[in-house]
N, C-alpha and C positions, 0 to 999 in steps of 0.2 A: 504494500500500500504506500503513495508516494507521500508524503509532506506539503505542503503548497512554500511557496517564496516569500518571503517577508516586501511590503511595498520598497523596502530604501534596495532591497537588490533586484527586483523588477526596473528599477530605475535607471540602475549600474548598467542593467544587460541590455536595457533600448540606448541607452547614449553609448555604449559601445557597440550596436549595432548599426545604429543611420549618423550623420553629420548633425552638426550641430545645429545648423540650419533647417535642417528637413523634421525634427524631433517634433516641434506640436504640428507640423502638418500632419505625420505619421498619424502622431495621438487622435488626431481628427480623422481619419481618414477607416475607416472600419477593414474595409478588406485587406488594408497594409498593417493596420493596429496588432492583426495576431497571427503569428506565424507557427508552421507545425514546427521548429528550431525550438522556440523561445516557450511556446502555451502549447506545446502536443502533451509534456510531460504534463504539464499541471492542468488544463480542463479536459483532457483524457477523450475517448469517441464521441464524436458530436452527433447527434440524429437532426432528420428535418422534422419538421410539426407533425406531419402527414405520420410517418412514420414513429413517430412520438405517440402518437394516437390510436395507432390499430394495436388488433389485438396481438399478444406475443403469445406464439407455442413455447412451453418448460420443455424442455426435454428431459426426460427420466420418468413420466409421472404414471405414462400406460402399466395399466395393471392387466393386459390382453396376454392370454399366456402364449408362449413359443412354441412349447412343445405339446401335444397333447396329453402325454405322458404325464405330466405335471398336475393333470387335474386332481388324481387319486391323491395327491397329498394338499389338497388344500380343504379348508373344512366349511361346511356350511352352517350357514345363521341361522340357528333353530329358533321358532317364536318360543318365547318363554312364557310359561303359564305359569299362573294359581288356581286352586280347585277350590273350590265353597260347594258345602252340600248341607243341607238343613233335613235332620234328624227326627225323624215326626212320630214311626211306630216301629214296633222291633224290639233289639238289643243294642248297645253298643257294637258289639261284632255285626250287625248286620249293617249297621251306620258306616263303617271303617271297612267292609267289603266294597259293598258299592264306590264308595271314593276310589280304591285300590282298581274295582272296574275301568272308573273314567280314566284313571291314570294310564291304564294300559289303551284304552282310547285315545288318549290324548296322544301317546309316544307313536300309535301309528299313523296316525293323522302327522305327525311330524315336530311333534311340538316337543321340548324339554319341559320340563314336571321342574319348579321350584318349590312349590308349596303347597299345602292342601289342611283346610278349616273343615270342622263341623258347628254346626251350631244347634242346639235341641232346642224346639220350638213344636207348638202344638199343629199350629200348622203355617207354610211361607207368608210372607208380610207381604199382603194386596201392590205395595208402593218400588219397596229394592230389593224383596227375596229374603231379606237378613234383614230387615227395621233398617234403621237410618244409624243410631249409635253401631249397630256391627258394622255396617258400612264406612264409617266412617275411618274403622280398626282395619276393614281391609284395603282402605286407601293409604294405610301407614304398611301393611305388610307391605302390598305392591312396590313403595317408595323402597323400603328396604331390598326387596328383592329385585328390583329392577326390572321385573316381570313387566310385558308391552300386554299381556291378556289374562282375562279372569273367563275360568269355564263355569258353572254352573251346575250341576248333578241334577238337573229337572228339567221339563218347557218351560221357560218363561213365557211372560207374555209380553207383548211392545211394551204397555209402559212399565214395566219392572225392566227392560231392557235398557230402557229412554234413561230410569232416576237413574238404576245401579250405574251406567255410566258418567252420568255427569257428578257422581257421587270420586269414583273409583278413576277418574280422567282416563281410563283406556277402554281397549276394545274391550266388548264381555260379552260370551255365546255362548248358548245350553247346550243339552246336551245331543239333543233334536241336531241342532245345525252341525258338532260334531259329529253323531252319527254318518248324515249327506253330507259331511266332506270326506268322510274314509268310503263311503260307495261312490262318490266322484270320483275316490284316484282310482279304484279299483276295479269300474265298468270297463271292459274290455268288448263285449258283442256291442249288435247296433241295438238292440233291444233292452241290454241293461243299463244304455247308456240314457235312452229314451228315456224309460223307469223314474231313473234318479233326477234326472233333468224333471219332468213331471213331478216328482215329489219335493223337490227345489223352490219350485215356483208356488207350490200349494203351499209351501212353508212361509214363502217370502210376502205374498201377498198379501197379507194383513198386518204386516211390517216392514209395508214400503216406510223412508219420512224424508221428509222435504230438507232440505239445508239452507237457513236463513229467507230470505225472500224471494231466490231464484225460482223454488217449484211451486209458489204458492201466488202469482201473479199469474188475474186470467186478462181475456182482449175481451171486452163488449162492443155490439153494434152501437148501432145509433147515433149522435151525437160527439161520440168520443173524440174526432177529429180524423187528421190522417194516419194513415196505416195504423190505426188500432181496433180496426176490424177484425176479429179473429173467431176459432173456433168456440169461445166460450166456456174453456173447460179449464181446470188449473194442468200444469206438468203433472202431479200427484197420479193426478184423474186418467190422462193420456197413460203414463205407463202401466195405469191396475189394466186399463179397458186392453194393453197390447199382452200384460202378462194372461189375460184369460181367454186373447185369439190364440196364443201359443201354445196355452195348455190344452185349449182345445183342438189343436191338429195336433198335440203331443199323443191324446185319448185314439184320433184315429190314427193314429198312425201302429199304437200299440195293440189296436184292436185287429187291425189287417195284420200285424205278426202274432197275434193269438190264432187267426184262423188258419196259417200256415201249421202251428204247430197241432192246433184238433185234428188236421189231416193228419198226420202221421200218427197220432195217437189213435186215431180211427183205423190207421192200417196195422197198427199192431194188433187194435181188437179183432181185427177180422181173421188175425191169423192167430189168433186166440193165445198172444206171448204175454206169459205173466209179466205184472209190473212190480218193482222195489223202488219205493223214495228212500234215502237218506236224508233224516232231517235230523236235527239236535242246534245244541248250542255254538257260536260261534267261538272256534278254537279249540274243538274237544275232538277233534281230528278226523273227519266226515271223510277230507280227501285224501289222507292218508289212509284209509280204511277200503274207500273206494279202489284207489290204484294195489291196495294190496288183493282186493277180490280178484278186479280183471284187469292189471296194469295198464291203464286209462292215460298215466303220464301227467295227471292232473296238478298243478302248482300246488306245491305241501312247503307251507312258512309259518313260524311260529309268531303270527299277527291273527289281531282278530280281522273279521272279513275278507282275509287273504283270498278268495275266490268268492265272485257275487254269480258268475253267472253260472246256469243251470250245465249241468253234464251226465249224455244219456250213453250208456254201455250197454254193448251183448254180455251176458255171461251165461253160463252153465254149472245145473248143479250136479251132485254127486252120480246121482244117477242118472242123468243127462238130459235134460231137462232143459229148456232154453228159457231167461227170461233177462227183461230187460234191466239197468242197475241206475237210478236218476242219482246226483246229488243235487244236494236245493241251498238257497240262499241259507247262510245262518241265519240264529234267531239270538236277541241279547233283551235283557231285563230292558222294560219300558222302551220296547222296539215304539221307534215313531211311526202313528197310525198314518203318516201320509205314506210312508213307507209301504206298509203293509197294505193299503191301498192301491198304492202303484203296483208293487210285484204280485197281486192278487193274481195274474195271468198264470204267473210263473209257479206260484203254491200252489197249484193247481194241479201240479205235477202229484204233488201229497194226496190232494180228496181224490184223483182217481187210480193211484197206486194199488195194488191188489195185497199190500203189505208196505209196513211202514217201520223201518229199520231206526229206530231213535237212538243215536248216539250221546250220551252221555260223559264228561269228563271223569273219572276218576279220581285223580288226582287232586279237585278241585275242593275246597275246605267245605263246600256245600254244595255238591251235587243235587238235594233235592230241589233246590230254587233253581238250578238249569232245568229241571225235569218241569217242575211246575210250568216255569216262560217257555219253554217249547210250548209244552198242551196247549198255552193258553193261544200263544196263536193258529196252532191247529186248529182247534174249536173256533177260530173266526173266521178261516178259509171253508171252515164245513167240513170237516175230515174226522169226525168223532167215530164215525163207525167201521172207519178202517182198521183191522186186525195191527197191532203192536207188538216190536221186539224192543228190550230195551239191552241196547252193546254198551258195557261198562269198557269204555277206552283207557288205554295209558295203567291200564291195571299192573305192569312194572313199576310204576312210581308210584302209585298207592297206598294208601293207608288200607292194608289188613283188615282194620275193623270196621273201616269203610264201605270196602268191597263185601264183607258178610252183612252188615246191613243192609244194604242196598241190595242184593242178592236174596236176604229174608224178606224184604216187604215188595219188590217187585216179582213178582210171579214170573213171570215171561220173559227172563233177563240171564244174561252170559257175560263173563268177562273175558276181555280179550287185552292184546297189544297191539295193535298194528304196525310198532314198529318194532318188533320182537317175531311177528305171529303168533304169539301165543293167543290160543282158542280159535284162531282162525278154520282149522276142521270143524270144529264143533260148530260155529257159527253157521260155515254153508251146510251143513247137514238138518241144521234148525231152520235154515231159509227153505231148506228141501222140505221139510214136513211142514212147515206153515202155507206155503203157498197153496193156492185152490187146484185142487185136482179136478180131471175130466170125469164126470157122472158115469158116464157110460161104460162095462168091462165087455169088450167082443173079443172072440177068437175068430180069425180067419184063414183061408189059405189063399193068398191072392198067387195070380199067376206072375211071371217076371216079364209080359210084356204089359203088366199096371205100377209097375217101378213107382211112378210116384205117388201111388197112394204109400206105399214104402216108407215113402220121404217122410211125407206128412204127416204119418204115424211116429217117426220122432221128432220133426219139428212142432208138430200141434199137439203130440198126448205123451202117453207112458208108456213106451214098451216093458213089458212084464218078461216076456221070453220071445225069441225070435230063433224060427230054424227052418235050414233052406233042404226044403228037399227035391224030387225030382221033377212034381208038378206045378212048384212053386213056393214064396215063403211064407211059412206059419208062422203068424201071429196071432199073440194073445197082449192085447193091448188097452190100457184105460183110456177113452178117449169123448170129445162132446159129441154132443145127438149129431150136428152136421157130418161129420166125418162118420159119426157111425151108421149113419143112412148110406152113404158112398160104400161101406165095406160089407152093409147086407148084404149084397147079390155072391161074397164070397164066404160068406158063413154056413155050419155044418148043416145049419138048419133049412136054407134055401138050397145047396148043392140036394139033400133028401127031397 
């Protein structure tokens, strides 16, 4: 860094520069006054104004990476959350589950977990969820934890959304809106993207709100002057009337892929191929269970909703038998009713099942409250009087005394592992005898130029015994009325 010249040697170095004559001309004269000799050192690069004035690129400041490779080590900005949940009936332990649920909510949804309140109250406060003094306690936690979001353990409603915010200065969402945003990331078909989209907008819609006076100025005719003619409605108004054209070509759009899928449902009935849903709680290992019957390849991640969309498989049982193997969306405590509204298409897959495989966690500190929140939305899709198994999963990490309770109060229940196989024989052997058998026992002898009644004797029923002899194969097979009217004319009774 240089120094600048003191005036009395600035003076020394212009009279040793020009004559003594020329010196106040010099000093007058601007473009002779500073020379790069004399003023380079001391007023250093000169800029013009123009240039004085735009903008300057830093160089060093891109943070655009080089290589690709570099991405895996760099970390991403988790939103930071707080969990508030208000304690109403129960125990303690069931207050301190439920939190523990959202938490694991919250971490798939992408979020970090700082903190997590309870508060016991008889029932939430009409106004912020937690009264206005809790509230206030959790605008001090936030500050402390630096947390940008507060989740909620329940639906609120707009205005408990409206105070707890302006109470709490950040974003705050229940547990509704977290639910739709782990089936936002996780819709993969075009149909479960539909779904969630639809169940989106039915959530949003009575929680649009305006921000300051932008949405809430409308244009009247009349008198008003110029260009303030308008349609008459606030912004508010415009976006509900476009949220409810959307939802409603969301409705048909899901309805034309419902009927895609009646057809094939329809062509399994006709070829008379039993059905299996998997249903149970989310994370209690549906897909791991599924890929282990008929190695389906289906995504198995220890996240809840790790798979939304439905997955239908051939399998066969023990005794060869063909039927079909569904899994279905999970089901979690206070699933949101828009939720279960939209993928009504898709549970669908459950009330027409000819057997209903309910997985259960094992492992989980309460297995009977997954058991319950399944039922319960069973019972709303209509599927009460579909035949039940109930697969105790994960029964290697298990609590012992778990597994024998559950085993003594559910009647119609096995324990397995799926990622061990343990009980896995025994399961398809119990899927073999549950399933509906064909009415009908024929013996026949068909000849071998009716091959495929053959077929269809073990693709549509039960072969019992099967032998080829000279005039043809003898069968003795259980099978329904249709096919057993096709194999009259080869019975011992019509041959007599």
């Amino acid at each position: 860094m240089t120094s600048s010249s003191s005036p009395s040697q600035d003076t020394k170095r212009l009279a040793h520069a020009y004559p003594e004559g020329l010196r106040a001309d010099a000093l007058m004269e601007e473009d002779v006054a500073w020379s790069e000799k004399i003023d380079g050192e001391r007023d250093g690069d000169q800029f013009d104004r123009s240039e004085r004035a735009a903008l300057r690129r830093v160089v060093g400041l891109s943070t655009e990476l080089e290589d690709v490779t570099e991405v895996e080590y760099r970390q991403l900005r988790l939103e930071r959350v707080v969990l508030v949940g208000v304690w109403t009936t129960g125990t303690a332990q069931d207050a301190d589950n439920s939190l523990a649920e959202l938490a694991a909510l919250a971490e798939t949804a992408g979020a970090l977990v700082l903190d997590g309140v309870i508060q016991r109250r008889d029932k939430p406060d009409a106004a912020t969820y937690i009264g206005s003094g809790k509230a206030a306690e959790l605008r001090d936690i936030v500050l402390e934890t630096g947390a940008d979001t507060v989740i909620c353990d329940g639906e609120l409603s707009p205005g408990q959304l409206i105070q707890l915010e302006d109470v709490a200065k950040v974003k705050v969402i229940d547990r509704t809106a977290l639910i739709l945003d782990i089936f936002a990331q996780h819709a993969k078909s075009r149909e479960g993207k539909a779904q969630v989209a639809l169940a989106q907008m039915q959530y949003m819609l009575p929680r649009l709100r305006g921000w300051g006076q932008s949405l809430s100025r409308q244009m009247g005719g009349g008198r008003g002057g110029l260009a303030t003619r308008g349609p008459g409605e606030t912004k508010i108004e415009t976006d509900r009337r476009r949220i409810r054209e959307k939802m409603a070509k969301m409705r048909r759009e899901i309805a034309d892929m419902k009927t895609g899928r009646e057809v094939k449902r329809q062509e399994r009935r006709r070829n008379k191929v039993p059905s299996v849903a998997i249903a149970g709680y989310t994370n209690a290992g549906k897909s791991s269970l599924l890929n282990r019957l008929t190695g389906a390849g289906v995504l198995v991640e220890n996240a809840l909703f790790a798979t939304l969309d439905p997955t239908v498989r051939r399998a066969e049982t023990p005794s060869g038998r063909l039927y079909t193997l569904a899994d279905t969306v999970g089901f979690v405590r206070h699933l949101p009713h828009h939720l279960v509204e939209a993928f009504r298409s898709t549970m669908e897959e459950v009330g027409d099942a000819d057997l209903i495989v309910h997985v259960v966690d094992g492992s989980h500190p309460v297995p009977e409250e997954q058991l319950a929140a399944v039922r319960e939305v069973i019972r709303d899709v209509g599927a009460t009087g579909v035949p039940e198994i109930v697969v105790i999963n994960k029964a290697d990490a298990a609590d012992p005394l778990v597994l024998q309770r559950l085993l003594r109060v559910e009647k119609r229940s096995i324990a397995v592992s799926a990622r061990t196989g343990q009980g896995i024989e025994e399961l398809l052997a119990l899927i073999d005898n549950e399933l509906p058998r064909p009415s009908v026992e024929v013996e026949a002898l068909v000849p071998y130029t009716h091959g495929k009644l053959v077929a269809r004797a073990h693709t549509e029923g039960e072969v019992i015994s099967e032998e080829h002899t000279a005039e043809g194969t003898l069968l003795k097979v259980r099978v329904h009325e249709e096919l057993a009217a096709d194999l009259a004319p080869f019975t011992p009774a019509s041959a007599a």
